[in-house]
C-alpha positions in Angstrom: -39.3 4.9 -145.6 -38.7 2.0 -143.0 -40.2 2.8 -139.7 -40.4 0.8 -136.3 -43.0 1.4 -134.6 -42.9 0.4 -130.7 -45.3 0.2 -128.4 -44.9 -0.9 -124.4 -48.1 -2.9 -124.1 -49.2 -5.8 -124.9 -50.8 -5.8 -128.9 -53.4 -9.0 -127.6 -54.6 -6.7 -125.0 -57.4 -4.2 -126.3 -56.5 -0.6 -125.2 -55.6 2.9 -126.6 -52.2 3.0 -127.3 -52.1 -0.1 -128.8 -54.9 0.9 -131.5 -53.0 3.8 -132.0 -50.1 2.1 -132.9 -51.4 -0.8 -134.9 -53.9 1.4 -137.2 -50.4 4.0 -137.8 -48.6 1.5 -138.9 -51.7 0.2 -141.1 -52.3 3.9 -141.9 -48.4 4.2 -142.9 -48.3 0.7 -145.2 -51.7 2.1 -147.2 -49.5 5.1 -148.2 -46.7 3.0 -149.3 -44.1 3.2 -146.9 -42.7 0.0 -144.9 -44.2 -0.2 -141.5 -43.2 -2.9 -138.7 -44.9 -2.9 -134.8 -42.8 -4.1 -132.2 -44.3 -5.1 -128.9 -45.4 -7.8 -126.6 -47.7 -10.2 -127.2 -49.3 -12.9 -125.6 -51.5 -14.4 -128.3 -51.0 -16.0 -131.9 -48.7 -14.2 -134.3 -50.4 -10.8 -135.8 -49.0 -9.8 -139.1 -46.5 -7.0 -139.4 -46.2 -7.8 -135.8 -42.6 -8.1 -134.2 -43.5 -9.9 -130.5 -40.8 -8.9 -127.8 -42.0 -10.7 -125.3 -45.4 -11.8 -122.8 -46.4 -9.0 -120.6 -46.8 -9.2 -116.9 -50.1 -6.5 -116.2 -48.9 -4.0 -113.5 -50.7 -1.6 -112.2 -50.5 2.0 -113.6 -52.8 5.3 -114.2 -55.9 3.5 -111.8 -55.8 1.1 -114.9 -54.0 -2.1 -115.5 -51.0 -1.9 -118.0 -49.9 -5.4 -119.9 -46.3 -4.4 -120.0 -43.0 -6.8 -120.5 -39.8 -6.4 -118.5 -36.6 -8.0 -118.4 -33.5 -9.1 -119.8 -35.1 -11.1 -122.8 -37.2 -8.6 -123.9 -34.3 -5.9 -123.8 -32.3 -8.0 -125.8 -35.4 -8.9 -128.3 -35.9 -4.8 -128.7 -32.2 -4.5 -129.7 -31.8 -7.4 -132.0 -35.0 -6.5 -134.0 -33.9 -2.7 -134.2 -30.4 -3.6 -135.3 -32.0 -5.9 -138.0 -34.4 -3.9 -139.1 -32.1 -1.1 -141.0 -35.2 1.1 -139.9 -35.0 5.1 -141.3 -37.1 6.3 -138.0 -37.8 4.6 -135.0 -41.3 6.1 -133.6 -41.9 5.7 -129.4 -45.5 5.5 -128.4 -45.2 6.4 -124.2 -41.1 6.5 -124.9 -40.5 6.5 -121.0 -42.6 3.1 -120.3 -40.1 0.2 -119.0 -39.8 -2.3 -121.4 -39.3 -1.8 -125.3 -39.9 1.7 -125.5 -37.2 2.2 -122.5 -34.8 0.5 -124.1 -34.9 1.8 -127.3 -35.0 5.0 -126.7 -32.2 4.4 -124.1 -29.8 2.7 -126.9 -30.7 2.6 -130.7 -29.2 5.4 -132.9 -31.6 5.6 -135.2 -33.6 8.9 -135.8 -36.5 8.8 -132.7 -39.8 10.4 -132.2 -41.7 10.1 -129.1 -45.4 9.8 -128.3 -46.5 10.2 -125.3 -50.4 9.6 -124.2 -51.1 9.9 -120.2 -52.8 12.8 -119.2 -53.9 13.7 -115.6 -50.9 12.6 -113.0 -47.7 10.2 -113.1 -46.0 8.7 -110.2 -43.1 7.2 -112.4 -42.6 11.0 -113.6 -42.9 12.3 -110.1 -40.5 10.1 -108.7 -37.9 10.2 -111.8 -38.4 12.9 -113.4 -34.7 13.9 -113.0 -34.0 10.8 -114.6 -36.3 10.2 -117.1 -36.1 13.8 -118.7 -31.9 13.2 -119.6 -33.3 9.8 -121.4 -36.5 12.0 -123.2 -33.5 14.5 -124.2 -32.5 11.4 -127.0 -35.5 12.2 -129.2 -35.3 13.8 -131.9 -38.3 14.8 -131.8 -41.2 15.0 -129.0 -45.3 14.5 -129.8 -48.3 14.5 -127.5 -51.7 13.1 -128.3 -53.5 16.4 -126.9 -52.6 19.7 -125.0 -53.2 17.8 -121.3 -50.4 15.2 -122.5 -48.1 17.9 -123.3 -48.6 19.5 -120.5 -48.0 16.3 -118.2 -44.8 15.7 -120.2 -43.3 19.4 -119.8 -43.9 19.6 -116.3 -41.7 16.6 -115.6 -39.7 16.4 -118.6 -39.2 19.6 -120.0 -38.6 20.3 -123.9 -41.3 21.3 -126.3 -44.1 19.1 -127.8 -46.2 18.8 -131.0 -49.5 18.4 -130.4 -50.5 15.3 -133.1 -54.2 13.9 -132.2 -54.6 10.3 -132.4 -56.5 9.0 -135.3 -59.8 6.5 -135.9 -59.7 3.9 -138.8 -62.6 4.9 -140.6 -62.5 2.0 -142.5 -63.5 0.0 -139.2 -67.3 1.6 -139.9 -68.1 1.0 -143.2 -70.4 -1.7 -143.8 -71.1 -2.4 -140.7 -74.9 -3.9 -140.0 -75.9 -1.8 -136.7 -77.2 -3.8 -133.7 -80.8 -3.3 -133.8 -82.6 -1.5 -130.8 -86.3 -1.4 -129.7 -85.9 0.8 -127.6 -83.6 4.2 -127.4 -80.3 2.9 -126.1 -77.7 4.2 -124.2 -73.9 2.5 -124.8 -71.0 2.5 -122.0 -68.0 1.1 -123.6 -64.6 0.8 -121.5 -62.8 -0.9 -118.2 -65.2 -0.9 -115.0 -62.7 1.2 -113.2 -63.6 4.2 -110.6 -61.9 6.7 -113.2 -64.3 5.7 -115.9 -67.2 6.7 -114.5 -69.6 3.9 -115.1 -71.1 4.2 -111.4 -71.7 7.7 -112.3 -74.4 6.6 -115.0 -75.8 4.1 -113.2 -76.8 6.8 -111.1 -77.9 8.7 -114.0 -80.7 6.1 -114.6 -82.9 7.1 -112.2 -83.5 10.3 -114.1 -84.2 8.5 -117.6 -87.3 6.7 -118.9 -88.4 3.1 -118.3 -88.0 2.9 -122.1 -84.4 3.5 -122.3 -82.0 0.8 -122.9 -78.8 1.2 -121.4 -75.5 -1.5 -122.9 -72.6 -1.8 -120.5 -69.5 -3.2 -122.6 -66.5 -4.6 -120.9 -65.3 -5.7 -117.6 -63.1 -4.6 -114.8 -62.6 -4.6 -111.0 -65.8 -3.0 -110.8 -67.8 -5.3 -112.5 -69.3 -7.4 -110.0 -70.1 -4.6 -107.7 -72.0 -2.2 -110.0 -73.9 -5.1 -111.4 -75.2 -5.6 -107.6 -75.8 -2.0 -107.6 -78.1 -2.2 -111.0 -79.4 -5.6 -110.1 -83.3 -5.4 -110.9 -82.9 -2.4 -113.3 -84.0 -4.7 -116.5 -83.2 -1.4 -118.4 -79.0 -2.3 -118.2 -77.8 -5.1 -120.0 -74.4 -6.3 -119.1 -72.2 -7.4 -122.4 -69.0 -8.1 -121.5 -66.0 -8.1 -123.8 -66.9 -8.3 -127.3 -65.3 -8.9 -130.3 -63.9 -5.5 -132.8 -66.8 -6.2 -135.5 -69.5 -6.6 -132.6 -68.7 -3.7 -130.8 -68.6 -1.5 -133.8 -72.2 -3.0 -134.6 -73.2 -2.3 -131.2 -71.8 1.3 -131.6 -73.6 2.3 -134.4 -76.6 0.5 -133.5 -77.0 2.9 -130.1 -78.9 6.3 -129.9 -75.7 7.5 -127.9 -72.5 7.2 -126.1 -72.0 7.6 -122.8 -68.5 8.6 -121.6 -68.8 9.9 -117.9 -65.0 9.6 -117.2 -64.0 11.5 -114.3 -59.9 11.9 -114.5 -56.9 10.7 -116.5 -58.5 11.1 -120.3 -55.9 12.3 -122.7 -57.8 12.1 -125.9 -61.3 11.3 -126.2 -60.5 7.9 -129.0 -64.1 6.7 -128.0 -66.0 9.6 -128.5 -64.2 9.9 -132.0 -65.0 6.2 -132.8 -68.7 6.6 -131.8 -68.7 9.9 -134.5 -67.4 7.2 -136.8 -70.3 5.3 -136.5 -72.9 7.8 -136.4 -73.6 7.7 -132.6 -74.2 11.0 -130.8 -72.2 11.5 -128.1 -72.9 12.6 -124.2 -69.4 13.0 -122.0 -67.8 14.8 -119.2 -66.0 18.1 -119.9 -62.6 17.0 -119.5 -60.1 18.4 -120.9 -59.0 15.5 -123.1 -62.5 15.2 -124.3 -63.0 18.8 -124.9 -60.0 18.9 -127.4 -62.0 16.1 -129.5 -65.7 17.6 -129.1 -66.8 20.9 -129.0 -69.9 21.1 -126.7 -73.2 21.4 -128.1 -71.4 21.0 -131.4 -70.0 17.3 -131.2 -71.3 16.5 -128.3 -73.1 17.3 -125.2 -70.3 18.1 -122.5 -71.2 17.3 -118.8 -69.4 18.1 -115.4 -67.4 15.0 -114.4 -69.5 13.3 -111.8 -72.9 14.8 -111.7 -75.4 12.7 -112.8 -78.2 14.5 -112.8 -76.6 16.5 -115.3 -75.4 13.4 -117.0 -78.8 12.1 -116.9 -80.1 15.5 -117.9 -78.3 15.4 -121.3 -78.9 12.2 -121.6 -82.7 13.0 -122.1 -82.2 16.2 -124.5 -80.1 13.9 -126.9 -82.4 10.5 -126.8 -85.9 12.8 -127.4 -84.6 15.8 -129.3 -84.2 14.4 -133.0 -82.8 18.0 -134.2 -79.9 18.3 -131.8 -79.4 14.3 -132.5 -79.1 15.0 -135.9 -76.6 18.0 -135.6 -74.2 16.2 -133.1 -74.3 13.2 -135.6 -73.6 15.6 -138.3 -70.5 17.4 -136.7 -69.5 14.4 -135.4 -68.9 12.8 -139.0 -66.9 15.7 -140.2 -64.5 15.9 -137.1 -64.0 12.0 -137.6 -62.7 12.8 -141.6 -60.3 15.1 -139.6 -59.1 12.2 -137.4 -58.8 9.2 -139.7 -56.0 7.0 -138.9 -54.8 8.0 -142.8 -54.2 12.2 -141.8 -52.0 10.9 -138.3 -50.2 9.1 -140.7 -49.5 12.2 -142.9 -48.9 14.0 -139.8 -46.8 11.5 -138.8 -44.5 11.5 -141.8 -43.8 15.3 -142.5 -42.2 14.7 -138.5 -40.3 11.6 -139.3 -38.9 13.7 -142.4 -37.8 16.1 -140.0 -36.0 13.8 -137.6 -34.6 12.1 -140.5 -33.0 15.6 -142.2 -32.2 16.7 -138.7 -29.9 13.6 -138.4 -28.5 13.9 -141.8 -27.4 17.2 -141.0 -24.9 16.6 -138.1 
């Protein structure tokens, strides 16, 4: 089977929808099937990688989102999709301006749609009307978790299958952990409000002098925060870091630290640190509590209060039994989202679109 698969943000900018897209169509080659990405890009040419354009970042979700607009780019998305001869045409956040707009807006091939956000959407709130008569061209609608369907149906309408996003296991294996001296705490994701880094910065009061506490990546937060913690020689401030480096630094932590407050679809980092063998500490969101059942793969926190956050914190760094468990169940729910059953998933739908089509 020949499948496009399209994506609205940039593939040189790190972020969620663009792993998801890059390890499916990874996921979908393995198994023997033809698999191209269309998207923008901004850096050097990525095999299997169809650029449509550079992306302009707009702002979108209290996050940034590299997206690429315009004439070109509409008329890049149509020539590749009319050269393609793809069987299925598969629409990661179908309703995004850009690529995904436009194809879903014009090609004829079979479509499924994908769509990620969770929490609230302005573009939905103020065209909904509009957008739902283009979401009616799919073939076939899929959601990343409950909360995303439920954003979608609220503004769209229709009915959605529920396919969780998937890690690349294959990213873990081998890799030499980042040694610790001490028991370490990792953050990883943008210094945004929404994430909640301030939230366990807060949290540290609570926690040992011993503890060891990596912040990794950057945002409009940064410099603020790092004021905040200034003196604290118990945070250390990372930056961006390279896939294999972050993985290392990962599995080299005693835990993860997801305090997000709003706007989490699917918990992708809480099932990347079970990859790696990390325990994991989060808020109870509804996105993370589809991925991790408390107290079972991980210890669930309200969003926002740190002395719980710092509370749980504690139990998981100087409680080696319920380490141990979390680490355990946390290895088994990653087998059940590898990048290689979303793929499977994937392709019993595309058969469906694909017979669906046949039969009119």
């Amino acid at each position: 089977m020949r499948v496009a698969v399209v994506c609205p943000y940039s593939l040189s900018v790190p972020g969620g929808v663009q792993g998801q897209v890059l390890g499916l169509a990874g996921a979908l080659r393995a198994l023997g099937h033809d698999a191209d990405v269309l998207g923008p890009s901004d850096g050097s040419a990525q095999p299997g990688v169809v650029s449509l354009g550079r992306s302009i970042a707009l702002p979108a979700n209290g996050s940034v989102a590299p997206v690429a607009l315009g004439p070109a780019t509409a008329l890049r998305t149509l020539h590749a999709l009319r050269h393609g001869s793809y069987d299925v045409v598969h629409l990661h956040e179908p309703l995004v301006p850009g690529p995904c707009l436009t194809a879903v807006s014009c090609t004829r091939a079979p479509m499924v749609g994908t769509f990620h956000a969770a929490g609230t959407s302005a573009s939905y709130r103020w065209a909904g009307v509009v957008l739902a008569r283009v979401a009616g061209r799919l073939g076939l609608r899929c959601a990343v978790s409950a909360e995303a369907a439920a954003l979608a149906a609220r503004y769209l309408g229709g009915d959605y299958d529920v396919v969780p996003n998937g890690v690349e296991l294959a990213r873990f294996a081998g890799v030499e952990p980042s040694p610790t001296q001490r028991p370490t705490v990792v953050f990883i994701g943008r210094h945004e409000p929404r994430k909640g880094l301030a939230v366990l910065l807060a949290a540290l009061s609570g926690l040992p002098a011993d503890v060891e506490v990596w912040v990794v990546g950057d945002g409009p937060e940064t410099e603020r925060l790092q004021k905040r913690s200034a003196g604290d020689d118990r945070v250390r401030w990372l930056g961006r870091l390279d896939d294999h480096e972050l993985v290392a630094r990962l599995a080299g932590a005693d835990v993860l630290c997801a305090p997000s407050l709003r706007g989490e679809s699917f918990g992708m980092v809480l099932v990347e640190a079970m990859a790696a063998g990390t325990a994991v500490v989060a808020s109870d969101l509804p996105g993370y509590a589809a991925v991790a059942r408390a107290d079972h793969e991980a210890v669930l926190v309200p969003a926002g209060d740190a002395e719980a956050l710092g509370s749980a914190l504690r139990r998981v760094l100087f409680e080696p039994d319920l380490a141990a468990s979390l680490v355990a169940a946390g290895a088994a729910r990653a087998l059940e989202l590898s990048t290689d059953r979303m793929a499977e998933r994937y392709l019993e739908r595309y058969e469906t679109v694909v017979r669906q089509r046949r039969g009119r």
